[in-house]
N, C-alpha and C positions, 0 to 999 in steps of 0.2 A: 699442417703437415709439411715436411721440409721433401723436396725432392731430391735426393742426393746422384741421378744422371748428371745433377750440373755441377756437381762438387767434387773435388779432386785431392782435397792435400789434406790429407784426417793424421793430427796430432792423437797419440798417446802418451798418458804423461801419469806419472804417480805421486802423490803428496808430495808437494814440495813447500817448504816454509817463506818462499817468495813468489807464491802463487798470483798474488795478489798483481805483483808486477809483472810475473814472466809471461804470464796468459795473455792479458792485452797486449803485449810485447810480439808476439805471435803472430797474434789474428790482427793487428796491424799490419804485420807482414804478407798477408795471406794465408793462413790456416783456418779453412772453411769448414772443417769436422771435428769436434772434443770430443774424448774417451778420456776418464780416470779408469786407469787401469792399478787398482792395489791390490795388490795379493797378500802384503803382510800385515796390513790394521787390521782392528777391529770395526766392527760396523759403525760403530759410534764416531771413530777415527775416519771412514770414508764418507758417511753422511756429512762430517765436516768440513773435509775435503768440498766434497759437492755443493754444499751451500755458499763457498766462499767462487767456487767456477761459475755457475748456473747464474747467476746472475751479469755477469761477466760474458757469457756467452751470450744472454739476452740483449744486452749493448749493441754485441756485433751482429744479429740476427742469424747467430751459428748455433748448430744442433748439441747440444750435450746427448754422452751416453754415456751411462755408468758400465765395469764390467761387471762379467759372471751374474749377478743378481737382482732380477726383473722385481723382487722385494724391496731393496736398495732404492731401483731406480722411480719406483711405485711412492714410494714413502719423500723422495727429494724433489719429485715433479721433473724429472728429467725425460726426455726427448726419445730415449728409445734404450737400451740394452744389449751388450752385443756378449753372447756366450761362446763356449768352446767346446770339442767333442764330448767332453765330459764333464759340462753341467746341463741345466736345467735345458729342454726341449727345445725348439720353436712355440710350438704347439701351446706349451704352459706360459710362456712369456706372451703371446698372446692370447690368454686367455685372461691374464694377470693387468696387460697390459694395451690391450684393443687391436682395433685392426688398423690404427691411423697410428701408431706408434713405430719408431724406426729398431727393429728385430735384425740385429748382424749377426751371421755365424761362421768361423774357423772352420778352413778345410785343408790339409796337408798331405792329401793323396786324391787320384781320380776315383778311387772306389769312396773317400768319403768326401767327393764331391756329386759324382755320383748319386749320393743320397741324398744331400742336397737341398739339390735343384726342386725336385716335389714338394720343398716347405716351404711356407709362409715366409720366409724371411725375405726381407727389405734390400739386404743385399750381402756379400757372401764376400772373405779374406780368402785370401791364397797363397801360401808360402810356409816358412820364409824363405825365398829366393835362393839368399844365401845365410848357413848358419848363421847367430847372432846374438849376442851374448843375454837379449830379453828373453829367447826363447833356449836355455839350455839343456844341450842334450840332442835337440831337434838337428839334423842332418836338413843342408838347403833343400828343395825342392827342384831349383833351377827355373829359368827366366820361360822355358818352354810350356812346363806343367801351368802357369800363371796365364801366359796366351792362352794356349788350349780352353782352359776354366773360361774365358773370357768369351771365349768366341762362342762357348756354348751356352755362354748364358742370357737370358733375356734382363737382368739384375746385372748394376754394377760391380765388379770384383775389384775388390781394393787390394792390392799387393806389398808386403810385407818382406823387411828384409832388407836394409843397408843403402835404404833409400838415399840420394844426395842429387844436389845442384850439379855434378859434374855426370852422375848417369845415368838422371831421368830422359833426358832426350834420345839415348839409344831404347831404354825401355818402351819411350812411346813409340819409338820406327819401328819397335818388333811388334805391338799392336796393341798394347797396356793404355789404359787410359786413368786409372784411379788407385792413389798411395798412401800407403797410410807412414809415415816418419815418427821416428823416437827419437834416437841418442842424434841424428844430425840437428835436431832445435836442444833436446835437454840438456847437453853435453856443451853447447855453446857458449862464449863466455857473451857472446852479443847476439844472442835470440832472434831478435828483428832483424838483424842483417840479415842473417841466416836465412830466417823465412822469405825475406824478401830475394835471396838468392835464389833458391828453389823456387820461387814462386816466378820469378820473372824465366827462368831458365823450362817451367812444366808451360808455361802461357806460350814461351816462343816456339817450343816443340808442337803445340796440340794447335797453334794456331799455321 
């Protein structure tokens, strides 16, 4: 079972056709948490996805999590599952998928953090900070609502939302300790740098 108190810099990433390369490219850099995040394939399309990550991640001794679907991650031997307000439970993902399995869940308000806190999950997002083009439509939350979530929780909150090398360190001053990044590694035309930028810029902050 992976403890994720020690882990800080969780990739989200959706098929890509240079998986193969961009993912060790990464967690070379310092990307200590995988999530496929696909929302437009088919299962067949993300179980493939996953079979080409998951062993990949096993190299680097880094957790894989499938989203949305604890059937998904049930069927690829992955690491844990992390859902949204509006899929499947806590409650049903572990019951699917144990109590040593890592169970994440989305919150974008205090009343559905709030509710929360009482599940079983592994450990709980917060945001997105600021709007962002993975989550459309979604208005930020702001850097305060993400503290708050934090301090009240005894579970890691990973923070969501426009993450980068130039303003993780104000985020840790304000009391943030765990990030989850997208478009700053997928968007990169040199991944590894990237990570490695973030990665040595979240280390100088928290240490």
């Amino acid at each position: 079972m992976f403890d994720l108190t020690s882990r800080n810099f969780y990739l989200c990433v959706g098929h890509r056709d240079d998986m193969a390369v961009f993912l060790p490219a990464v967690l070379r850099g310092g990307v200590d948490v995988v999530q496929l995040r696909e929302k437009d394939l088919s299962d067949e399309q993300r179980i493939a996805s996953a079979q080409v990550m998951l062993p990949i991640c096993r190299d680097f001794n880094v957790p894989f999590v499938m989203n949305d679907s604890p059937e998904l991650a049930l069927a690829v031997g992955a690491d844990g599952v992390h859902v949204g307000q509006d899929d499947v439970s806590v409650a049903r993902c572990r019951e699917l998928l144990g109590e040593h399995a890592i169970v994440g869940l989305s919150t974008h308000s205090n009343e559905e953090f709030d509710a929360a806190l009482p599940q079983a999950a592994t450990y709980f997002s917060a945001g997105p900070i600021i709007p962002t083009p993975t989550k459309p439509g979604r208005a930020g939350t702001g850097v305060e609502y993400a503290v708050d979530c934090q301090n009240r929780s005894d579970r890691p909150v990973f923070v969501t939302g426009g993450v980068t090398d130039e303003n993780v360190a104000g985020l840790v001053e304000a009391g943030l300790r765990h990030f989850v990044v997208v478009r700053f590694l997928t968007q990169s035309a040199q991944p590894e740098v990237a990570a490695r930028l973030l990665r040595t810029a979240l280390d100088e902050a928290l240490a």
